[in-house]
C-alpha positions as CSV (number, residue, x, y, z in Angstrom):
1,X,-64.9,-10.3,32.9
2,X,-67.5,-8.6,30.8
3,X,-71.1,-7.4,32.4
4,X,-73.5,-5.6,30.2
5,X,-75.7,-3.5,32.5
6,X,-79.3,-2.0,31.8
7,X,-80.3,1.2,32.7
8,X,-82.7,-0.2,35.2
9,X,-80.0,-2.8,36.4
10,X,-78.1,0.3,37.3
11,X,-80.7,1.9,39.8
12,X,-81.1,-1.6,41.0
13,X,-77.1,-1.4,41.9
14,X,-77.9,2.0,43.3
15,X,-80.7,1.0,45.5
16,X,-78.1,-1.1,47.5
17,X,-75.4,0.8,47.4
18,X,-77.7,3.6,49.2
19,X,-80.6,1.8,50.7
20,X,-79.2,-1.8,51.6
21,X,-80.7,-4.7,50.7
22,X,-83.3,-4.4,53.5
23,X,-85.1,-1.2,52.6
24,X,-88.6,-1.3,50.6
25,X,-88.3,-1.8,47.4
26,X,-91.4,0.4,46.6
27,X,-90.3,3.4,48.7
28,X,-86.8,3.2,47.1
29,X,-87.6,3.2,43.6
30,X,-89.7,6.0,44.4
31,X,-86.8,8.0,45.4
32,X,-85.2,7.2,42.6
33,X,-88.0,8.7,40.3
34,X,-87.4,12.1,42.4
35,X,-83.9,12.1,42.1
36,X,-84.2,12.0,38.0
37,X,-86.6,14.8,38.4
38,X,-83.2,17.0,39.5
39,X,-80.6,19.3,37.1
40,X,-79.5,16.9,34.6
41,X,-75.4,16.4,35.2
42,X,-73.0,17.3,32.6
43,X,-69.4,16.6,31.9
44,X,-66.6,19.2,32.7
45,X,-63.8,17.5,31.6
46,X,-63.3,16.2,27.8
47,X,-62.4,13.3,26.3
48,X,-58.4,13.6,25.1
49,X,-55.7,11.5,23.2
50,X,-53.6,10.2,26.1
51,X,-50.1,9.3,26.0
52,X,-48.2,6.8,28.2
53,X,-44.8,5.1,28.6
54,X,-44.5,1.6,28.7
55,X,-44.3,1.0,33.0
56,X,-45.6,4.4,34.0
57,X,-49.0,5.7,35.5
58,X,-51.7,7.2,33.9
59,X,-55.0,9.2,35.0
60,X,-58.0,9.5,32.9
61,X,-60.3,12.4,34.2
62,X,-64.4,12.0,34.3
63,X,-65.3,15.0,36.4
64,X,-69.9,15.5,36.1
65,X,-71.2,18.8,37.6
66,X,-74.7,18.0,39.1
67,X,-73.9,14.3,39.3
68,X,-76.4,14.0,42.1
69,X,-77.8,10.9,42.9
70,X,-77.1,9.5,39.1
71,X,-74.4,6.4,38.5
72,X,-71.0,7.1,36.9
73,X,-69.3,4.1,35.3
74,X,-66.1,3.3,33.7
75,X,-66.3,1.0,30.7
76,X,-63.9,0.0,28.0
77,X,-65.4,-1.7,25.3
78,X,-68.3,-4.1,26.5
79,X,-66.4,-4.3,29.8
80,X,-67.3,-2.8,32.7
81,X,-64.8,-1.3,34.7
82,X,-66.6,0.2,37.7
83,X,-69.9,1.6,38.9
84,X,-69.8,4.6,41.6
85,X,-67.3,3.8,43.7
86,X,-67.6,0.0,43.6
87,X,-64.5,-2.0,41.5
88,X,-66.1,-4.5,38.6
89,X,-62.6,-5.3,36.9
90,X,-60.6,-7.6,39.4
91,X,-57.4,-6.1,37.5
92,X,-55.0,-4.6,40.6
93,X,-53.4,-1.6,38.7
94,X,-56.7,0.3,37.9
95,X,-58.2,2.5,41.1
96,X,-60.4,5.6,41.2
97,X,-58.9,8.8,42.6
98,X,-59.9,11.7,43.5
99,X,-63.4,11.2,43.0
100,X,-64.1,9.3,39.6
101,X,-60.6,9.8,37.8
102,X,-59.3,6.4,36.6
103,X,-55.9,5.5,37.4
104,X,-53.9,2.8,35.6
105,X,-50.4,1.7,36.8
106,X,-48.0,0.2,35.3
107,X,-49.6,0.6,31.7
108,X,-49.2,-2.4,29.4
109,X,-49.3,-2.6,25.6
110,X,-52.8,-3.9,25.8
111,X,-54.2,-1.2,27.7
112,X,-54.2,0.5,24.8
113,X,-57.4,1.8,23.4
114,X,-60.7,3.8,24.3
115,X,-61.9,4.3,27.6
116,X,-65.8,5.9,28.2
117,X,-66.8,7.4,31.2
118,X,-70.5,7.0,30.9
119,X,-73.2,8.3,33.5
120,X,-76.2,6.5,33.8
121,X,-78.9,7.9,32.8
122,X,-82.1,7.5,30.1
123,X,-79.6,9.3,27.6
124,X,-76.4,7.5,28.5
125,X,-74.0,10.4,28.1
126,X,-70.4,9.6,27.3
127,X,-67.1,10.9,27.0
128,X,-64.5,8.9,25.4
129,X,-60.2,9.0,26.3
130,X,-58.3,7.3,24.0
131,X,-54.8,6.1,25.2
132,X,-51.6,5.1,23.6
133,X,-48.9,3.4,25.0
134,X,-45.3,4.4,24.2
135,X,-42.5,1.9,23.9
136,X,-38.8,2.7,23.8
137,X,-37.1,1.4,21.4
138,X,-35.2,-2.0,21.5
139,X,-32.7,-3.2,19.2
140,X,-30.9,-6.3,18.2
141,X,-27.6,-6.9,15.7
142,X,-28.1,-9.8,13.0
143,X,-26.0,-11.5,14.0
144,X,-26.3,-11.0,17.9
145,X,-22.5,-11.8,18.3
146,X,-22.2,-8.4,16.3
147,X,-19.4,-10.0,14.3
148,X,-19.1,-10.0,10.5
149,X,-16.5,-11.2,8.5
150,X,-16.3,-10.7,4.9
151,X,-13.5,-11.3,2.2
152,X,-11.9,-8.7,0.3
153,X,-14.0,-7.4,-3.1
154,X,-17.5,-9.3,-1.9
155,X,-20.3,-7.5,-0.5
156,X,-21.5,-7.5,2.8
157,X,-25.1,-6.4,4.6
158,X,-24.8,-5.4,8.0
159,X,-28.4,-5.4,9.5
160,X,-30.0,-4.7,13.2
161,X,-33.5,-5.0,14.0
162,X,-35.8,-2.5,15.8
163,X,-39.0,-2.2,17.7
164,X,-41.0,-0.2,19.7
165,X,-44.0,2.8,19.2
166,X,-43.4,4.9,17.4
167,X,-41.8,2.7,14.6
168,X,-38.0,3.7,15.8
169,X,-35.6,5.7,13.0
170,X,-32.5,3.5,12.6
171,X,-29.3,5.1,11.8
172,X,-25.9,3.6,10.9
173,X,-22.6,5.4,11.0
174,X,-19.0,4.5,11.6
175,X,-17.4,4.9,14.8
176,X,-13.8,5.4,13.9
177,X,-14.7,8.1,11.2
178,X,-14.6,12.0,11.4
179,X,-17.8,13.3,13.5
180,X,-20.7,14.4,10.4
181,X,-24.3,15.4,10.7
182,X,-24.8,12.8,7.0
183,X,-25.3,9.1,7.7
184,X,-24.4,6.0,5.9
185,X,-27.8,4.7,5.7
186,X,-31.3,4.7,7.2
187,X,-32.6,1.7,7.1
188,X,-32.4,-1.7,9.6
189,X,-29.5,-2.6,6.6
190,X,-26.1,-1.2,5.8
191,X,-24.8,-2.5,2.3
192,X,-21.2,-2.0,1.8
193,X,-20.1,-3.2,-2.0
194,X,-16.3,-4.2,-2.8
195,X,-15.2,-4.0,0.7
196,X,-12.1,-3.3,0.6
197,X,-9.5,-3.4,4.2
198,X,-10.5,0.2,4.9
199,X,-13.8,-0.7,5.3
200,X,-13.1,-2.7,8.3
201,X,-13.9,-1.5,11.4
202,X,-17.0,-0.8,13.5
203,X,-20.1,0.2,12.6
204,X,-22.7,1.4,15.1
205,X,-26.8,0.9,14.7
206,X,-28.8,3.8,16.4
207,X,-32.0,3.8,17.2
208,X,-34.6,6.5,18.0
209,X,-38.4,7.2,18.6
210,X,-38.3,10.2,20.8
211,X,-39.6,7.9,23.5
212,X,-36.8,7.5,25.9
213,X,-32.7,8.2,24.9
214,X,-31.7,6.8,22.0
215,X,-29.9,3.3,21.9
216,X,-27.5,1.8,19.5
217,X,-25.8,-1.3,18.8
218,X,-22.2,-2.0,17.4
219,X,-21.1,-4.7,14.7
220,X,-17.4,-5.2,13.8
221,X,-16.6,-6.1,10.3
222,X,-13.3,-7.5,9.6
223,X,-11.7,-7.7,6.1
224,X,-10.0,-10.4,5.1
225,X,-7.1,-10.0,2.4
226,X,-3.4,-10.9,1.5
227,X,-1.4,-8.9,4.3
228,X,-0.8,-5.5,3.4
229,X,2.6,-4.3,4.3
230,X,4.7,-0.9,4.7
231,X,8.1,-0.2,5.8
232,X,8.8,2.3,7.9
233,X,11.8,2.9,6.2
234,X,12.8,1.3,2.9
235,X,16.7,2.1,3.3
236,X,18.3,2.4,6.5
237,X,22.0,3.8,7.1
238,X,24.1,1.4,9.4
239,X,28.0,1.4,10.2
240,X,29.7,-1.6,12.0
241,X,29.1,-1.2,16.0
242,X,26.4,0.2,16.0
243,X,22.8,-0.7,16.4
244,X,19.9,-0.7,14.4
245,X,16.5,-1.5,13.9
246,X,14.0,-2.5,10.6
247,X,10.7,-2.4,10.7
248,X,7.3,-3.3,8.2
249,X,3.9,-2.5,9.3
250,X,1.1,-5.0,8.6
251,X,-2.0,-3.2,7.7
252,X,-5.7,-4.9,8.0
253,X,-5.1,-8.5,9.3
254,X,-2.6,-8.6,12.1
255,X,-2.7,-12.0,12.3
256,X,-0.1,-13.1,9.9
257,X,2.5,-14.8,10.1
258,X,5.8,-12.9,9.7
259,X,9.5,-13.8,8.6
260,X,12.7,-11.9,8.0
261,X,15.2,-12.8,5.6
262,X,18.4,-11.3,4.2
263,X,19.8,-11.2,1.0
264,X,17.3,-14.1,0.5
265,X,18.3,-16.2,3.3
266,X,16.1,-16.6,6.2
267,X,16.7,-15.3,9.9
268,X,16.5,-16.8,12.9
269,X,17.2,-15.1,16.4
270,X,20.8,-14.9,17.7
271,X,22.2,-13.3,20.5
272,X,22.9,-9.8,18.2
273,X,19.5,-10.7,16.3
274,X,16.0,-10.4,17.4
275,X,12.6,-10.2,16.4
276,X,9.1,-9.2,18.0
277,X,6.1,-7.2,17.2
278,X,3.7,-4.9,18.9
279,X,0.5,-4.5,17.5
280,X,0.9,-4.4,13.9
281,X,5.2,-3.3,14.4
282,X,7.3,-6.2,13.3
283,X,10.5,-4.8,14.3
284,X,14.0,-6.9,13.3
285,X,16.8,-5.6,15.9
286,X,20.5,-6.0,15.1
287,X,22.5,-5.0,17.8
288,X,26.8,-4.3,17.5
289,X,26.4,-4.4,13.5
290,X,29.1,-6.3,12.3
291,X,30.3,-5.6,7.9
292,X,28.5,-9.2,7.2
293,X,25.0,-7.4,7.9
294,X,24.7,-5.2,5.3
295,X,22.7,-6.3,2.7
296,X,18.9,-6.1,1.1
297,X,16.5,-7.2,3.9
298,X,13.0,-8.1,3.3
299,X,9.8,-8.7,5.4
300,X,7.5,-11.8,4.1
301,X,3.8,-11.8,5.3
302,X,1.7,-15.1,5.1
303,X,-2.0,-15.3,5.7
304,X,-4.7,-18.1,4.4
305,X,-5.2,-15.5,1.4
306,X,-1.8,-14.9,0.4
307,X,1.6,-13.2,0.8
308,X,3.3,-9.8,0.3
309,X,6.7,-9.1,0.4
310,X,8.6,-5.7,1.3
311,X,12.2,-5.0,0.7
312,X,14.8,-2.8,3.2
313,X,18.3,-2.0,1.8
314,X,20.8,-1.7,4.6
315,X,24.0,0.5,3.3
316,X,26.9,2.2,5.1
317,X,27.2,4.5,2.1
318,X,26.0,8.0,3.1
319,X,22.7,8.9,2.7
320,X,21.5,11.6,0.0
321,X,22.3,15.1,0.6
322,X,19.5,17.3,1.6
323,X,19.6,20.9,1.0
324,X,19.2,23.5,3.7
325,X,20.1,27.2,1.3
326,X,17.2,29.5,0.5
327,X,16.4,29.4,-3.0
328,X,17.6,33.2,-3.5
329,X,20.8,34.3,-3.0
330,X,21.3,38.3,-1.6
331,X,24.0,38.4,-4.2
332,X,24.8,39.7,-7.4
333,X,27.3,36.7,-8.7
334,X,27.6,34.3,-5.5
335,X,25.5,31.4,-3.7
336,X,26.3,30.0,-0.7
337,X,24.8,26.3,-1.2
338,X,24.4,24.6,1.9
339,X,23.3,21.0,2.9
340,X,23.2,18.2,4.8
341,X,24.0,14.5,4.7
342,X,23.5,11.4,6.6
343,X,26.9,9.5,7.7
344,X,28.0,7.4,10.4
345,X,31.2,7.3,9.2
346,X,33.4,10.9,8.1
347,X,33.2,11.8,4.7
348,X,36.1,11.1,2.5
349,X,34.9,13.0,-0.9
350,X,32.4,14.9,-2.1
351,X,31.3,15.9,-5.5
352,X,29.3,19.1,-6.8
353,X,27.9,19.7,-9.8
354,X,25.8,23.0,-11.1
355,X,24.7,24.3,-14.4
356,X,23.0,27.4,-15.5
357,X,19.4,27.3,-16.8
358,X,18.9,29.5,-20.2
359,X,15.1,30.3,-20.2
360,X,12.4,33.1,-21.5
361,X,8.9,32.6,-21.7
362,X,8.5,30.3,-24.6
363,X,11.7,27.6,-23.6
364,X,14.0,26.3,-21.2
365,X,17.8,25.4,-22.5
366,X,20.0,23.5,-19.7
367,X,23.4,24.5,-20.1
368,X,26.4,22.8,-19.4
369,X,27.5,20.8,-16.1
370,X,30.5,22.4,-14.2
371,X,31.8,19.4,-11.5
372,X,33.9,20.7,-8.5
373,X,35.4,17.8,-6.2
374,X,35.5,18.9,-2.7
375,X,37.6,18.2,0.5
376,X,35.1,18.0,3.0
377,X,35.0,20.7,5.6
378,X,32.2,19.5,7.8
379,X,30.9,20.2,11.1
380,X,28.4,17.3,12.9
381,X,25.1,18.0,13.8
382,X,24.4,14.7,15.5
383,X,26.3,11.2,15.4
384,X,24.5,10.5,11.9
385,X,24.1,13.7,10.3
386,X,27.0,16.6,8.8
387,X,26.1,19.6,7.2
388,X,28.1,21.4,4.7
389,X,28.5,25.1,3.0
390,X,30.3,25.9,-0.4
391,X,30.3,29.6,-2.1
392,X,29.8,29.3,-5.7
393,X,31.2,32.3,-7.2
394,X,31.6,34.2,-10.6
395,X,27.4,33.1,-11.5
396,X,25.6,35.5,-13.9
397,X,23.2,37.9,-11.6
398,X,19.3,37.6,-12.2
399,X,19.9,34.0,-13.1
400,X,18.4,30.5,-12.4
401,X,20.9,27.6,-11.3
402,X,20.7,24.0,-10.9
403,X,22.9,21.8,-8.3
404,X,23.6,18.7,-7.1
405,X,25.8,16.9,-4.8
406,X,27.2,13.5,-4.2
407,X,29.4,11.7,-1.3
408,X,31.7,9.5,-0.6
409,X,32.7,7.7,3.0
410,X,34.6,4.7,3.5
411,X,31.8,2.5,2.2
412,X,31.3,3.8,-1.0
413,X,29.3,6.3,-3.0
414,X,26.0,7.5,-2.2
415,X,22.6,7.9,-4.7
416,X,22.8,11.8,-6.6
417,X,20.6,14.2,-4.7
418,X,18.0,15.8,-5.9
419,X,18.1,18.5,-8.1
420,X,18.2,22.4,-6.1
421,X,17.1,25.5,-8.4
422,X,18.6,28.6,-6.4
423,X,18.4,32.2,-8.0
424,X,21.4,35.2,-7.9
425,X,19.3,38.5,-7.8
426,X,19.2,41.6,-10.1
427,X,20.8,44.9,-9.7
428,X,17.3,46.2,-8.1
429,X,17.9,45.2,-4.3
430,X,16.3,46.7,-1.2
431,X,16.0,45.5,2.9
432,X,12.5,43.2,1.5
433,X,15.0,41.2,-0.4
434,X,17.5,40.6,2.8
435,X,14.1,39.9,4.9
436,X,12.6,37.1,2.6
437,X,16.5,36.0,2.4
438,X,16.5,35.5,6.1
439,X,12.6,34.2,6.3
440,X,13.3,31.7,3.8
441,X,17.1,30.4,5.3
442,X,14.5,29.9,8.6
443,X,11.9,28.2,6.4
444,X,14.3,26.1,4.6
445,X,15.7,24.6,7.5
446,X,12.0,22.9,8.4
447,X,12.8,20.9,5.4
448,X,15.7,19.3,6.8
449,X,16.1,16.5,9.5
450,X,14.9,17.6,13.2
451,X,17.7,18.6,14.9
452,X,18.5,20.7,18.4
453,X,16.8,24.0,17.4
454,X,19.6,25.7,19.5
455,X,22.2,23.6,17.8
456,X,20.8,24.9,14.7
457,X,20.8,28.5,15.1
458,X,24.3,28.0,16.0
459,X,25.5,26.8,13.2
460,X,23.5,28.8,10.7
461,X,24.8,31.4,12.1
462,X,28.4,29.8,11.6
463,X,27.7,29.5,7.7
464,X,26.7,33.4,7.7
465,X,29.8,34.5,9.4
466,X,31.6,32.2,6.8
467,X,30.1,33.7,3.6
468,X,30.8,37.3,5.0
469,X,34.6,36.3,5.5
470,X,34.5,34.9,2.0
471,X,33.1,37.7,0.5
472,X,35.4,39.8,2.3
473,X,33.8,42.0,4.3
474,X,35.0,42.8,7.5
475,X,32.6,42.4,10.1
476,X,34.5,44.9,12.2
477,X,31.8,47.5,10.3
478,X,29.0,45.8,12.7
């Protein structure tokens, strides 16, 4: 309801409010003429930016020194809010407290704007609060199921909408990466080009105007592709009796379908075969493995997109030897090369071959292969694993050697290992050489497979007492 009031409507409203209705007119305005005779009133408070949340309450001062017998009103635009202590606006929420303070409650959007405290006299004095009204911010995912699905190589805009006052910063990061102060954009859009499957995964929206906590949203994006596949291990060691298990991972889309075959042919469950999964684990079991199971093994993955294939080979040959030795020997013209290999079955055989390396600074001349066949003498580290220890003697000292080893069990062969470089020192030879010796036999056992660390120590020190009795030194000097 708007009301535009004169000046001399005002002492008219006065007269009631003070005189009643009753009283003569003459006599009353008369008093009025005194009273503007008195100190004219003056504003002690000042007009002021005001800020309000959304839903709270706000007071607007108006505090007049010398007010006297003079009208204060509240007015917001042409509107009249009140007049002395009488209520023009029929809205609920707005009272005066504590004398002529205006209080609104539960501020709304539109209550935005200026608001004049005005007293009314001949000069119509004013002072003018402007409020603001906060709002938190709000925010919504495009789509509002805050699922996204995209096919590999295309390119996909992930987009959440946000509102509120201040105009809300929008940040979007992903939730399974590393924790980092830099985000992936700033906008209300994420575009991510060439998705590829790493990409999938979710993204989260934040929003944040300093009014309020910040709030987010989350969108999942999932990346469809040809299944991706890894084995867990690509050749697997089995002897008859015993029980095994294969298994390929399916990366990205778990939802594919997945079939095992063997030597081409494809499996179905028996009562010593079985398949199942968990998560993205497909896991082939073979229990009480019989000779007619060994064979190449393969893991086929089908989606709507496409298929990928992953092979296992399943041997009873041993598996290659790893080597266990320090690199330098604490010896003029010996090594003792040590190593292990993984066997069900005893070893039957076992080849080594080593050459010497002729090298300067400007080339490096392999020489010649010396091949020694060896009865094993082995001791077991665990029902798959043996290690082994020979003493190669009469080497050059200062010299770089090369070695390798092969075995042999009762199914065969294994691959050639790797090639080990191991060094015989010089004639310069102090208790630092016998230390990095010792720190490297410790280090060099991390590179083999995890055994019992007591175990271990046990039989290194086995192979030490074993080199000293074949270099003969009798350990009755200790």
């Amino acid at each position: 309801m708007k009301i535009d009031i004169s000046t001399r409507q005002l002492r008219i409203i006065f007269i009631v409010i003070n005189y009643g209705i009753c009283q003569s007119f003459s006599e009353a305005y008369i008093s009025v003429t005194d009273m503007e005779s008195t100190v004219a009133p003056k504003f002690v408070s000042r007009g002021h930016l005001y800020k309000a949340i959304i839903g709270d309450t706000i007071i607007l001062p108006c505090k007049v020194q010398d007010l006297g017998s003079y009208i204060l009103l509240w007015r917001r635009g042409s509107s009249v809010l009140t007049a002395a202590t009488l209520m023009i606006t029929r809205d609920p929420r707005l009272k005066l407290v504590d004398g002529y303070n205006l209080q609104i409650s539960d501020v709304k959007i539109q209550d935005a704007g200026d608001y004049v405290c005005q007293i009314g006299d001949q000069e119509s004095k004013d002072q003018v609060h402007t409020l603001e009204i906060l709002v938190p911010p709000t925010l919504r995912a495009v789509p509002e199921t805050g699922q996204v699905t995209a096919r590999k190589g295309s390119t996909v805009t992930l987009e959440c909408k946000a509102s509120g006052n201040p105009v809300p910063t929008i940040y979007w990061h992903k939730k399974d990466s590393f924790p980092t102060t830099s985000h992936l954009s700033e906008s209300s859009t994420l575009v991510l080009e060439r998705v590829e499957r790493h990409h999938a995964g979710v993204y989260r929206c934040s929003a944040d105007n300093g009014v309020r906590d910040p709030i987010y949203t989350d969108i999942e994006l999932t990346v469809l592709s040809p299944p991706d596949i890894t084995v867990e291990k690509n050749w697997v060691h089995a002897a008859e009796g015993c029980d095994i298990n294969l298994v390929c991972i399916v990366h990205g889309d778990v939802n594919s379908e997945m079939l095992w075959y063997q030597n081409s042919f494809l499996l179905d469950a028996t009562d010593r075969r079985s398949m199942h999964s968990k998560d993205d684990r497909y896991i082939l079991s073979i229990k009480n493995f019989q000779s007619s199971d060994f064979g190449n093994y393969s893991c086929v993955a089908d989606n709507a997109l496409g298929r990928t294939k992953k092979y296992i080979e399943v041997s009873g040959r041993p598996g290659p030897a790893e080597f266990i030795s320090p690199a330098y020997s604490n010896t003029l013209d010996r090594y003792n090369l040590t190593w292990t290999i993984e066997s069900i079955p005893p070893l039957d055989e076992i080849k080594l071959l080593y050459r010497k390396l002729m090298m300067n600074d400007t080339y490096q001349h392999p020489g010649k292969w010396h091949d020694i066949i060896l009865v094993p003498s082995l001791i077991r580290l665990d029902q798959t694993h043996f290690v082994m220890s020979y003493l190669i003697r009469k080497l050059d000292h200062n010299s770089v050697y090369e070695a390798m080893v092969q075995a042999r069990n009762m199914y065969g062969w294994n691959e050639i290992s790797d090639i080990h470089q191991f060094y015989t020192r010089g004639y310069e030879y102090n208790l630092d050489d016998l230390e990095y010796v010792m720190s490297s036999i410790s280090s060099g056992n991390q590179t083999a497979i995890t055994i019992n660390a007591c175990f271990k120590n046990l039989v290194l020190v086995y192979l030490l007492l074993k080199s000293y009795c074949l270099l003969g030194i009798n350990l009755n000097h200790f």
